[in-house]
N, C-alpha and C positions, 0 to 999 in steps of 0.2 A: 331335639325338642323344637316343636314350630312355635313362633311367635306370638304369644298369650299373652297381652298385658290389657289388664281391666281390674280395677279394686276387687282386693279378695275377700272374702268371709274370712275369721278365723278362723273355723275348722279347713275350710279350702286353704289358707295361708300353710296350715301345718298338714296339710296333706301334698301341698307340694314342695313342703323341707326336706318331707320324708322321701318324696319320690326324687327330687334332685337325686340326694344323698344314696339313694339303693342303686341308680341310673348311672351315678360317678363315683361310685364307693372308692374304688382306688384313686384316682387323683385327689377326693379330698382325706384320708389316711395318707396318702403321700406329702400331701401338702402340711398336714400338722403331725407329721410325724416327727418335723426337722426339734421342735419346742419342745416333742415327747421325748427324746434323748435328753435333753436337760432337766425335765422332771423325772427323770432315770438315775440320773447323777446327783439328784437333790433324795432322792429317793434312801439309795443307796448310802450319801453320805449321813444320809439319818441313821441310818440300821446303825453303821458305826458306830458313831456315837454314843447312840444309846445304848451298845455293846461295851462301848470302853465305860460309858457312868455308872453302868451293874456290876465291870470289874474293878471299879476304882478301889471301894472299902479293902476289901479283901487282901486285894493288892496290896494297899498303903499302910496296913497292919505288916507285912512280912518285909518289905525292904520299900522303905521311904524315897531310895532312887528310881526304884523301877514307875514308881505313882510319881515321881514328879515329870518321869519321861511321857508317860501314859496322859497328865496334864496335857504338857507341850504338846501330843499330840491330839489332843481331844482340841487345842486353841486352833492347830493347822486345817483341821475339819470342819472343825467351823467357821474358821475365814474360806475355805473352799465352797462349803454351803452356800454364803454371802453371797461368793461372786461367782456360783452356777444361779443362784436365785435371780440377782442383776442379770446375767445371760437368757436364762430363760423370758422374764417379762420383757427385753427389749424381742429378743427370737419371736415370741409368742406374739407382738402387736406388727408384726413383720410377716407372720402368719398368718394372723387379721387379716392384713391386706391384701396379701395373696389368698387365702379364700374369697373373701368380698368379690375381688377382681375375678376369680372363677366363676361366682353364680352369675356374677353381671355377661361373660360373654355368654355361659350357657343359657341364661335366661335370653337375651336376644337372637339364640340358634347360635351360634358361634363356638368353632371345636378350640379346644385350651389345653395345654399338657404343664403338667409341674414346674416345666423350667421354662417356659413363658410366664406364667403369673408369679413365679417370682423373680424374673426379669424386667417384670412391669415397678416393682417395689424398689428399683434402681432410683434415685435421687427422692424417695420418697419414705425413706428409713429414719432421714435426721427428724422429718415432720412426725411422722408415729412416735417417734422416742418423745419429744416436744410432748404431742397429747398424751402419753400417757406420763410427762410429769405434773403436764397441766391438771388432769385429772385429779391424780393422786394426790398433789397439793390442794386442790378445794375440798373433795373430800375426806381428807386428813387432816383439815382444818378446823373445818366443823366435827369432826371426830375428837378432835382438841380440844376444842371451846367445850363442847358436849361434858368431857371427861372431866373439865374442869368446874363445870358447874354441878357435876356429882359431887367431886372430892368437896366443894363448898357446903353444898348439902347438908353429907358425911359431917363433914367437920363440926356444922352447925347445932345437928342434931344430938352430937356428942355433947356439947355446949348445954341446949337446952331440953329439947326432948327426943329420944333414940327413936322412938316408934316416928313423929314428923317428920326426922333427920331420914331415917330411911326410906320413908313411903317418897319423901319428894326424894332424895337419889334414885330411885328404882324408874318415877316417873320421868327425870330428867333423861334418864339412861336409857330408856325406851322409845322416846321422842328425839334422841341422838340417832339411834338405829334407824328408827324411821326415816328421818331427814335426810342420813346419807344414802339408805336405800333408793330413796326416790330421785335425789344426785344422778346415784347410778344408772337407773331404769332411764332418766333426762337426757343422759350422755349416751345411749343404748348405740345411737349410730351415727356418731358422729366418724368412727372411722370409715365406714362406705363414703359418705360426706366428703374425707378427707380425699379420700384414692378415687374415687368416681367423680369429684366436681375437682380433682386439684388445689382444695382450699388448704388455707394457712390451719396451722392447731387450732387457735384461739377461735378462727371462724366455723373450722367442723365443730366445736361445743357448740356455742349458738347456733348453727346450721341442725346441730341434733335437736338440742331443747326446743327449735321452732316446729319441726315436723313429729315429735312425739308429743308435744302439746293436744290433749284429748284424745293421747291414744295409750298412755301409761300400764291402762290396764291390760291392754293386749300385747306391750311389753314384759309386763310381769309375768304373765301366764304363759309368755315363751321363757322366761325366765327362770319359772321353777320349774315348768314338766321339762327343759334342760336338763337341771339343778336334778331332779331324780332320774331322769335316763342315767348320769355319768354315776349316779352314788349308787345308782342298781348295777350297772356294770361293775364299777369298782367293787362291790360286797360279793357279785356271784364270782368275778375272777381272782379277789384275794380274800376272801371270809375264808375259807377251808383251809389256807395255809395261814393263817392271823391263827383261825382254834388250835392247830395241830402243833404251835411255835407256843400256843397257852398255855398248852396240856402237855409239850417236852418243858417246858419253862424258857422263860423268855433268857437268862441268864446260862446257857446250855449252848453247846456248839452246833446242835441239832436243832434247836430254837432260834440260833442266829441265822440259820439257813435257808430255814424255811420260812420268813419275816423277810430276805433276800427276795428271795424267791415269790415271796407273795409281792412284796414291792413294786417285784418286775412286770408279774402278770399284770397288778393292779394298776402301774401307770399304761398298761398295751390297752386296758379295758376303758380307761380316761380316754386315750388317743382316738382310738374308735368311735367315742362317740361323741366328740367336741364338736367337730364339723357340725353339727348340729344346729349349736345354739347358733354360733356366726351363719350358718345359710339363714336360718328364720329371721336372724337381724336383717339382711342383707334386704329376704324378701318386702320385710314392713318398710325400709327404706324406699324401698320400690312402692311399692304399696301407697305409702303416703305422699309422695312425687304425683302418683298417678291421681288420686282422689283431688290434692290441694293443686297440680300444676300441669294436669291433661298429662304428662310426660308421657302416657300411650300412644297419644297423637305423634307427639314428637319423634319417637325412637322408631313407629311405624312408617312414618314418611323415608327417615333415615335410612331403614331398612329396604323401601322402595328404591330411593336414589339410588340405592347400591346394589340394587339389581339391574335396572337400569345399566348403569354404567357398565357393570358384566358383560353386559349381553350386547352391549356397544364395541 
């Protein structure tokens, strides 16, 4: 890819996610395929589970020790859950950065293989872990407060009137959603931020919130056409084993299998098409560099020097 940097259109922004991503299909499927094994294991330990709480009654009707065993092991499943869940989100914001750091070489010509970009995420794993606690703590916060000035609501309207108690729960509870949403969209890139300037956690959030300031809405719109690429993938590669696991019964050995089995396709049909959302962040990063900080000029001098020097 030759060296194109100039403020994009959004259509031209997601015409060149797609062409990244069709141009390096295998390295970025190899690159998030490491997080998709963990949503494999997370996958999987569902189906369990939900396998043993269909056979719990039944069970626990003919011998009281076998359903206490069945317990114990429904509790081990779900501590395993927990901590492939913990695995995965640190895995996944380590993936982050290893994509990021793929479009950024491929975006300035530069060839990159799986185990260079994530060789680059070497001393820069504890920083991602970092933002995403930072993250999830502010957003969880106000998720909090939000949740909390529902149940006040609730409470109150119980008190005095049900129909006020609820209209303002609903409104409170909607205007929470919002609020973290736009959190979210705020923070859209701070990880590029982080892996591409080297900055602290706490500066890639503010690094992000300054550079998607007036651009929210072309955040969101990579946000959701994301949001239904991976639920279209996910529905056309496990919808047909989700019916066919309805229609044995989900409670069936034949129903547990095929619920497996769709799990499996269904996290391979996620993993294909994540790379997605992370290139288009990657690119508005870029994007917004170049619009608010020339960064075209920049990285094309850069690029000179170092032909130069080549050739020297």
């Amino acid at each position: 890819m030759t060296l194109d940097l100039r403020p994009l259109t959004l259509g031209e922004l997601f015409d060149r996610a797609f062409m990244l991503y069709r141009r390096h299909f295998w390295l970025f499927v190899g690159v998030t395929a490491v997080p998709g094994v963990f949503a494999l294991m997370l996958t999987l330990a569902q189906q369990v589970l939900q396998s043993l709480s269909l056979a719990q009654p039944s069970v626990g009707a003919q011998d009281p020790a076998a359903a206490l065993q069945n317990v114990a092991l429904m509790l081990w499943v779900f501590a395993g859950m927990m901590a492939a869940l913990v695995g995965y989100w640190i895995v996944y914001m380590v993936a982050l950065g290893a994509t990021t750091f793929a479009v950024s070489e491929i975006y300035v010509g530069r060839p990159v293989s799986i185990a260079q970009v994530y060789g680059r995420m070497r001393g820069r794993i504890g920083a991602l872990i970092v933002l995403l606690l930072l993250t999830s703590l502010r957003v969880g916060g106000i998720a909090l407060v939000g949740l909390a000035i529902v149940g006040i609501a609730i409470a109150a309207g119980v008190a005095t009137s049900p129909v006020l108690g609820g209209l303002l729960a609903i409104i409170f509870g909607l205007a929470t959603f919002v609020l973290c949403f736009l959190m979210v969209l705020r923070y859209g890139v701070a990880v590029p931020a982080l892996v591409l300037e080297n900055l602290p956690a706490g500066e890639s959030i503010q690094r992000s919130v300054n550079l998607t300031r007036g651009r929210l809405g072309r955040v969101f719109l990579l946000v959701l056409c994301a949001t239904m690429i991976t639920y279209a993938a996910v529905v056309i590669f496990q919808g047909p084993f989700f019916a066919g696991a309805m229609l044995a019964g989900l409670d069936t050995s034949r129903g547990f299998w095929l619920n497996v089995v769709g799990g499996l396709f269904g996290t391979i049909g996620a993993t294909l098409t994540t790379p997605f959302l992370i290139i288009g962040l990657a690119l508005m990063y870029y994007d917004a560099r170049i619009r608010e900080e020339g960064l075209d000029l920049e990285l094309t001098l850069a690029a000179l020097d170092g032909a130069d020097a080549a050739r020297v």
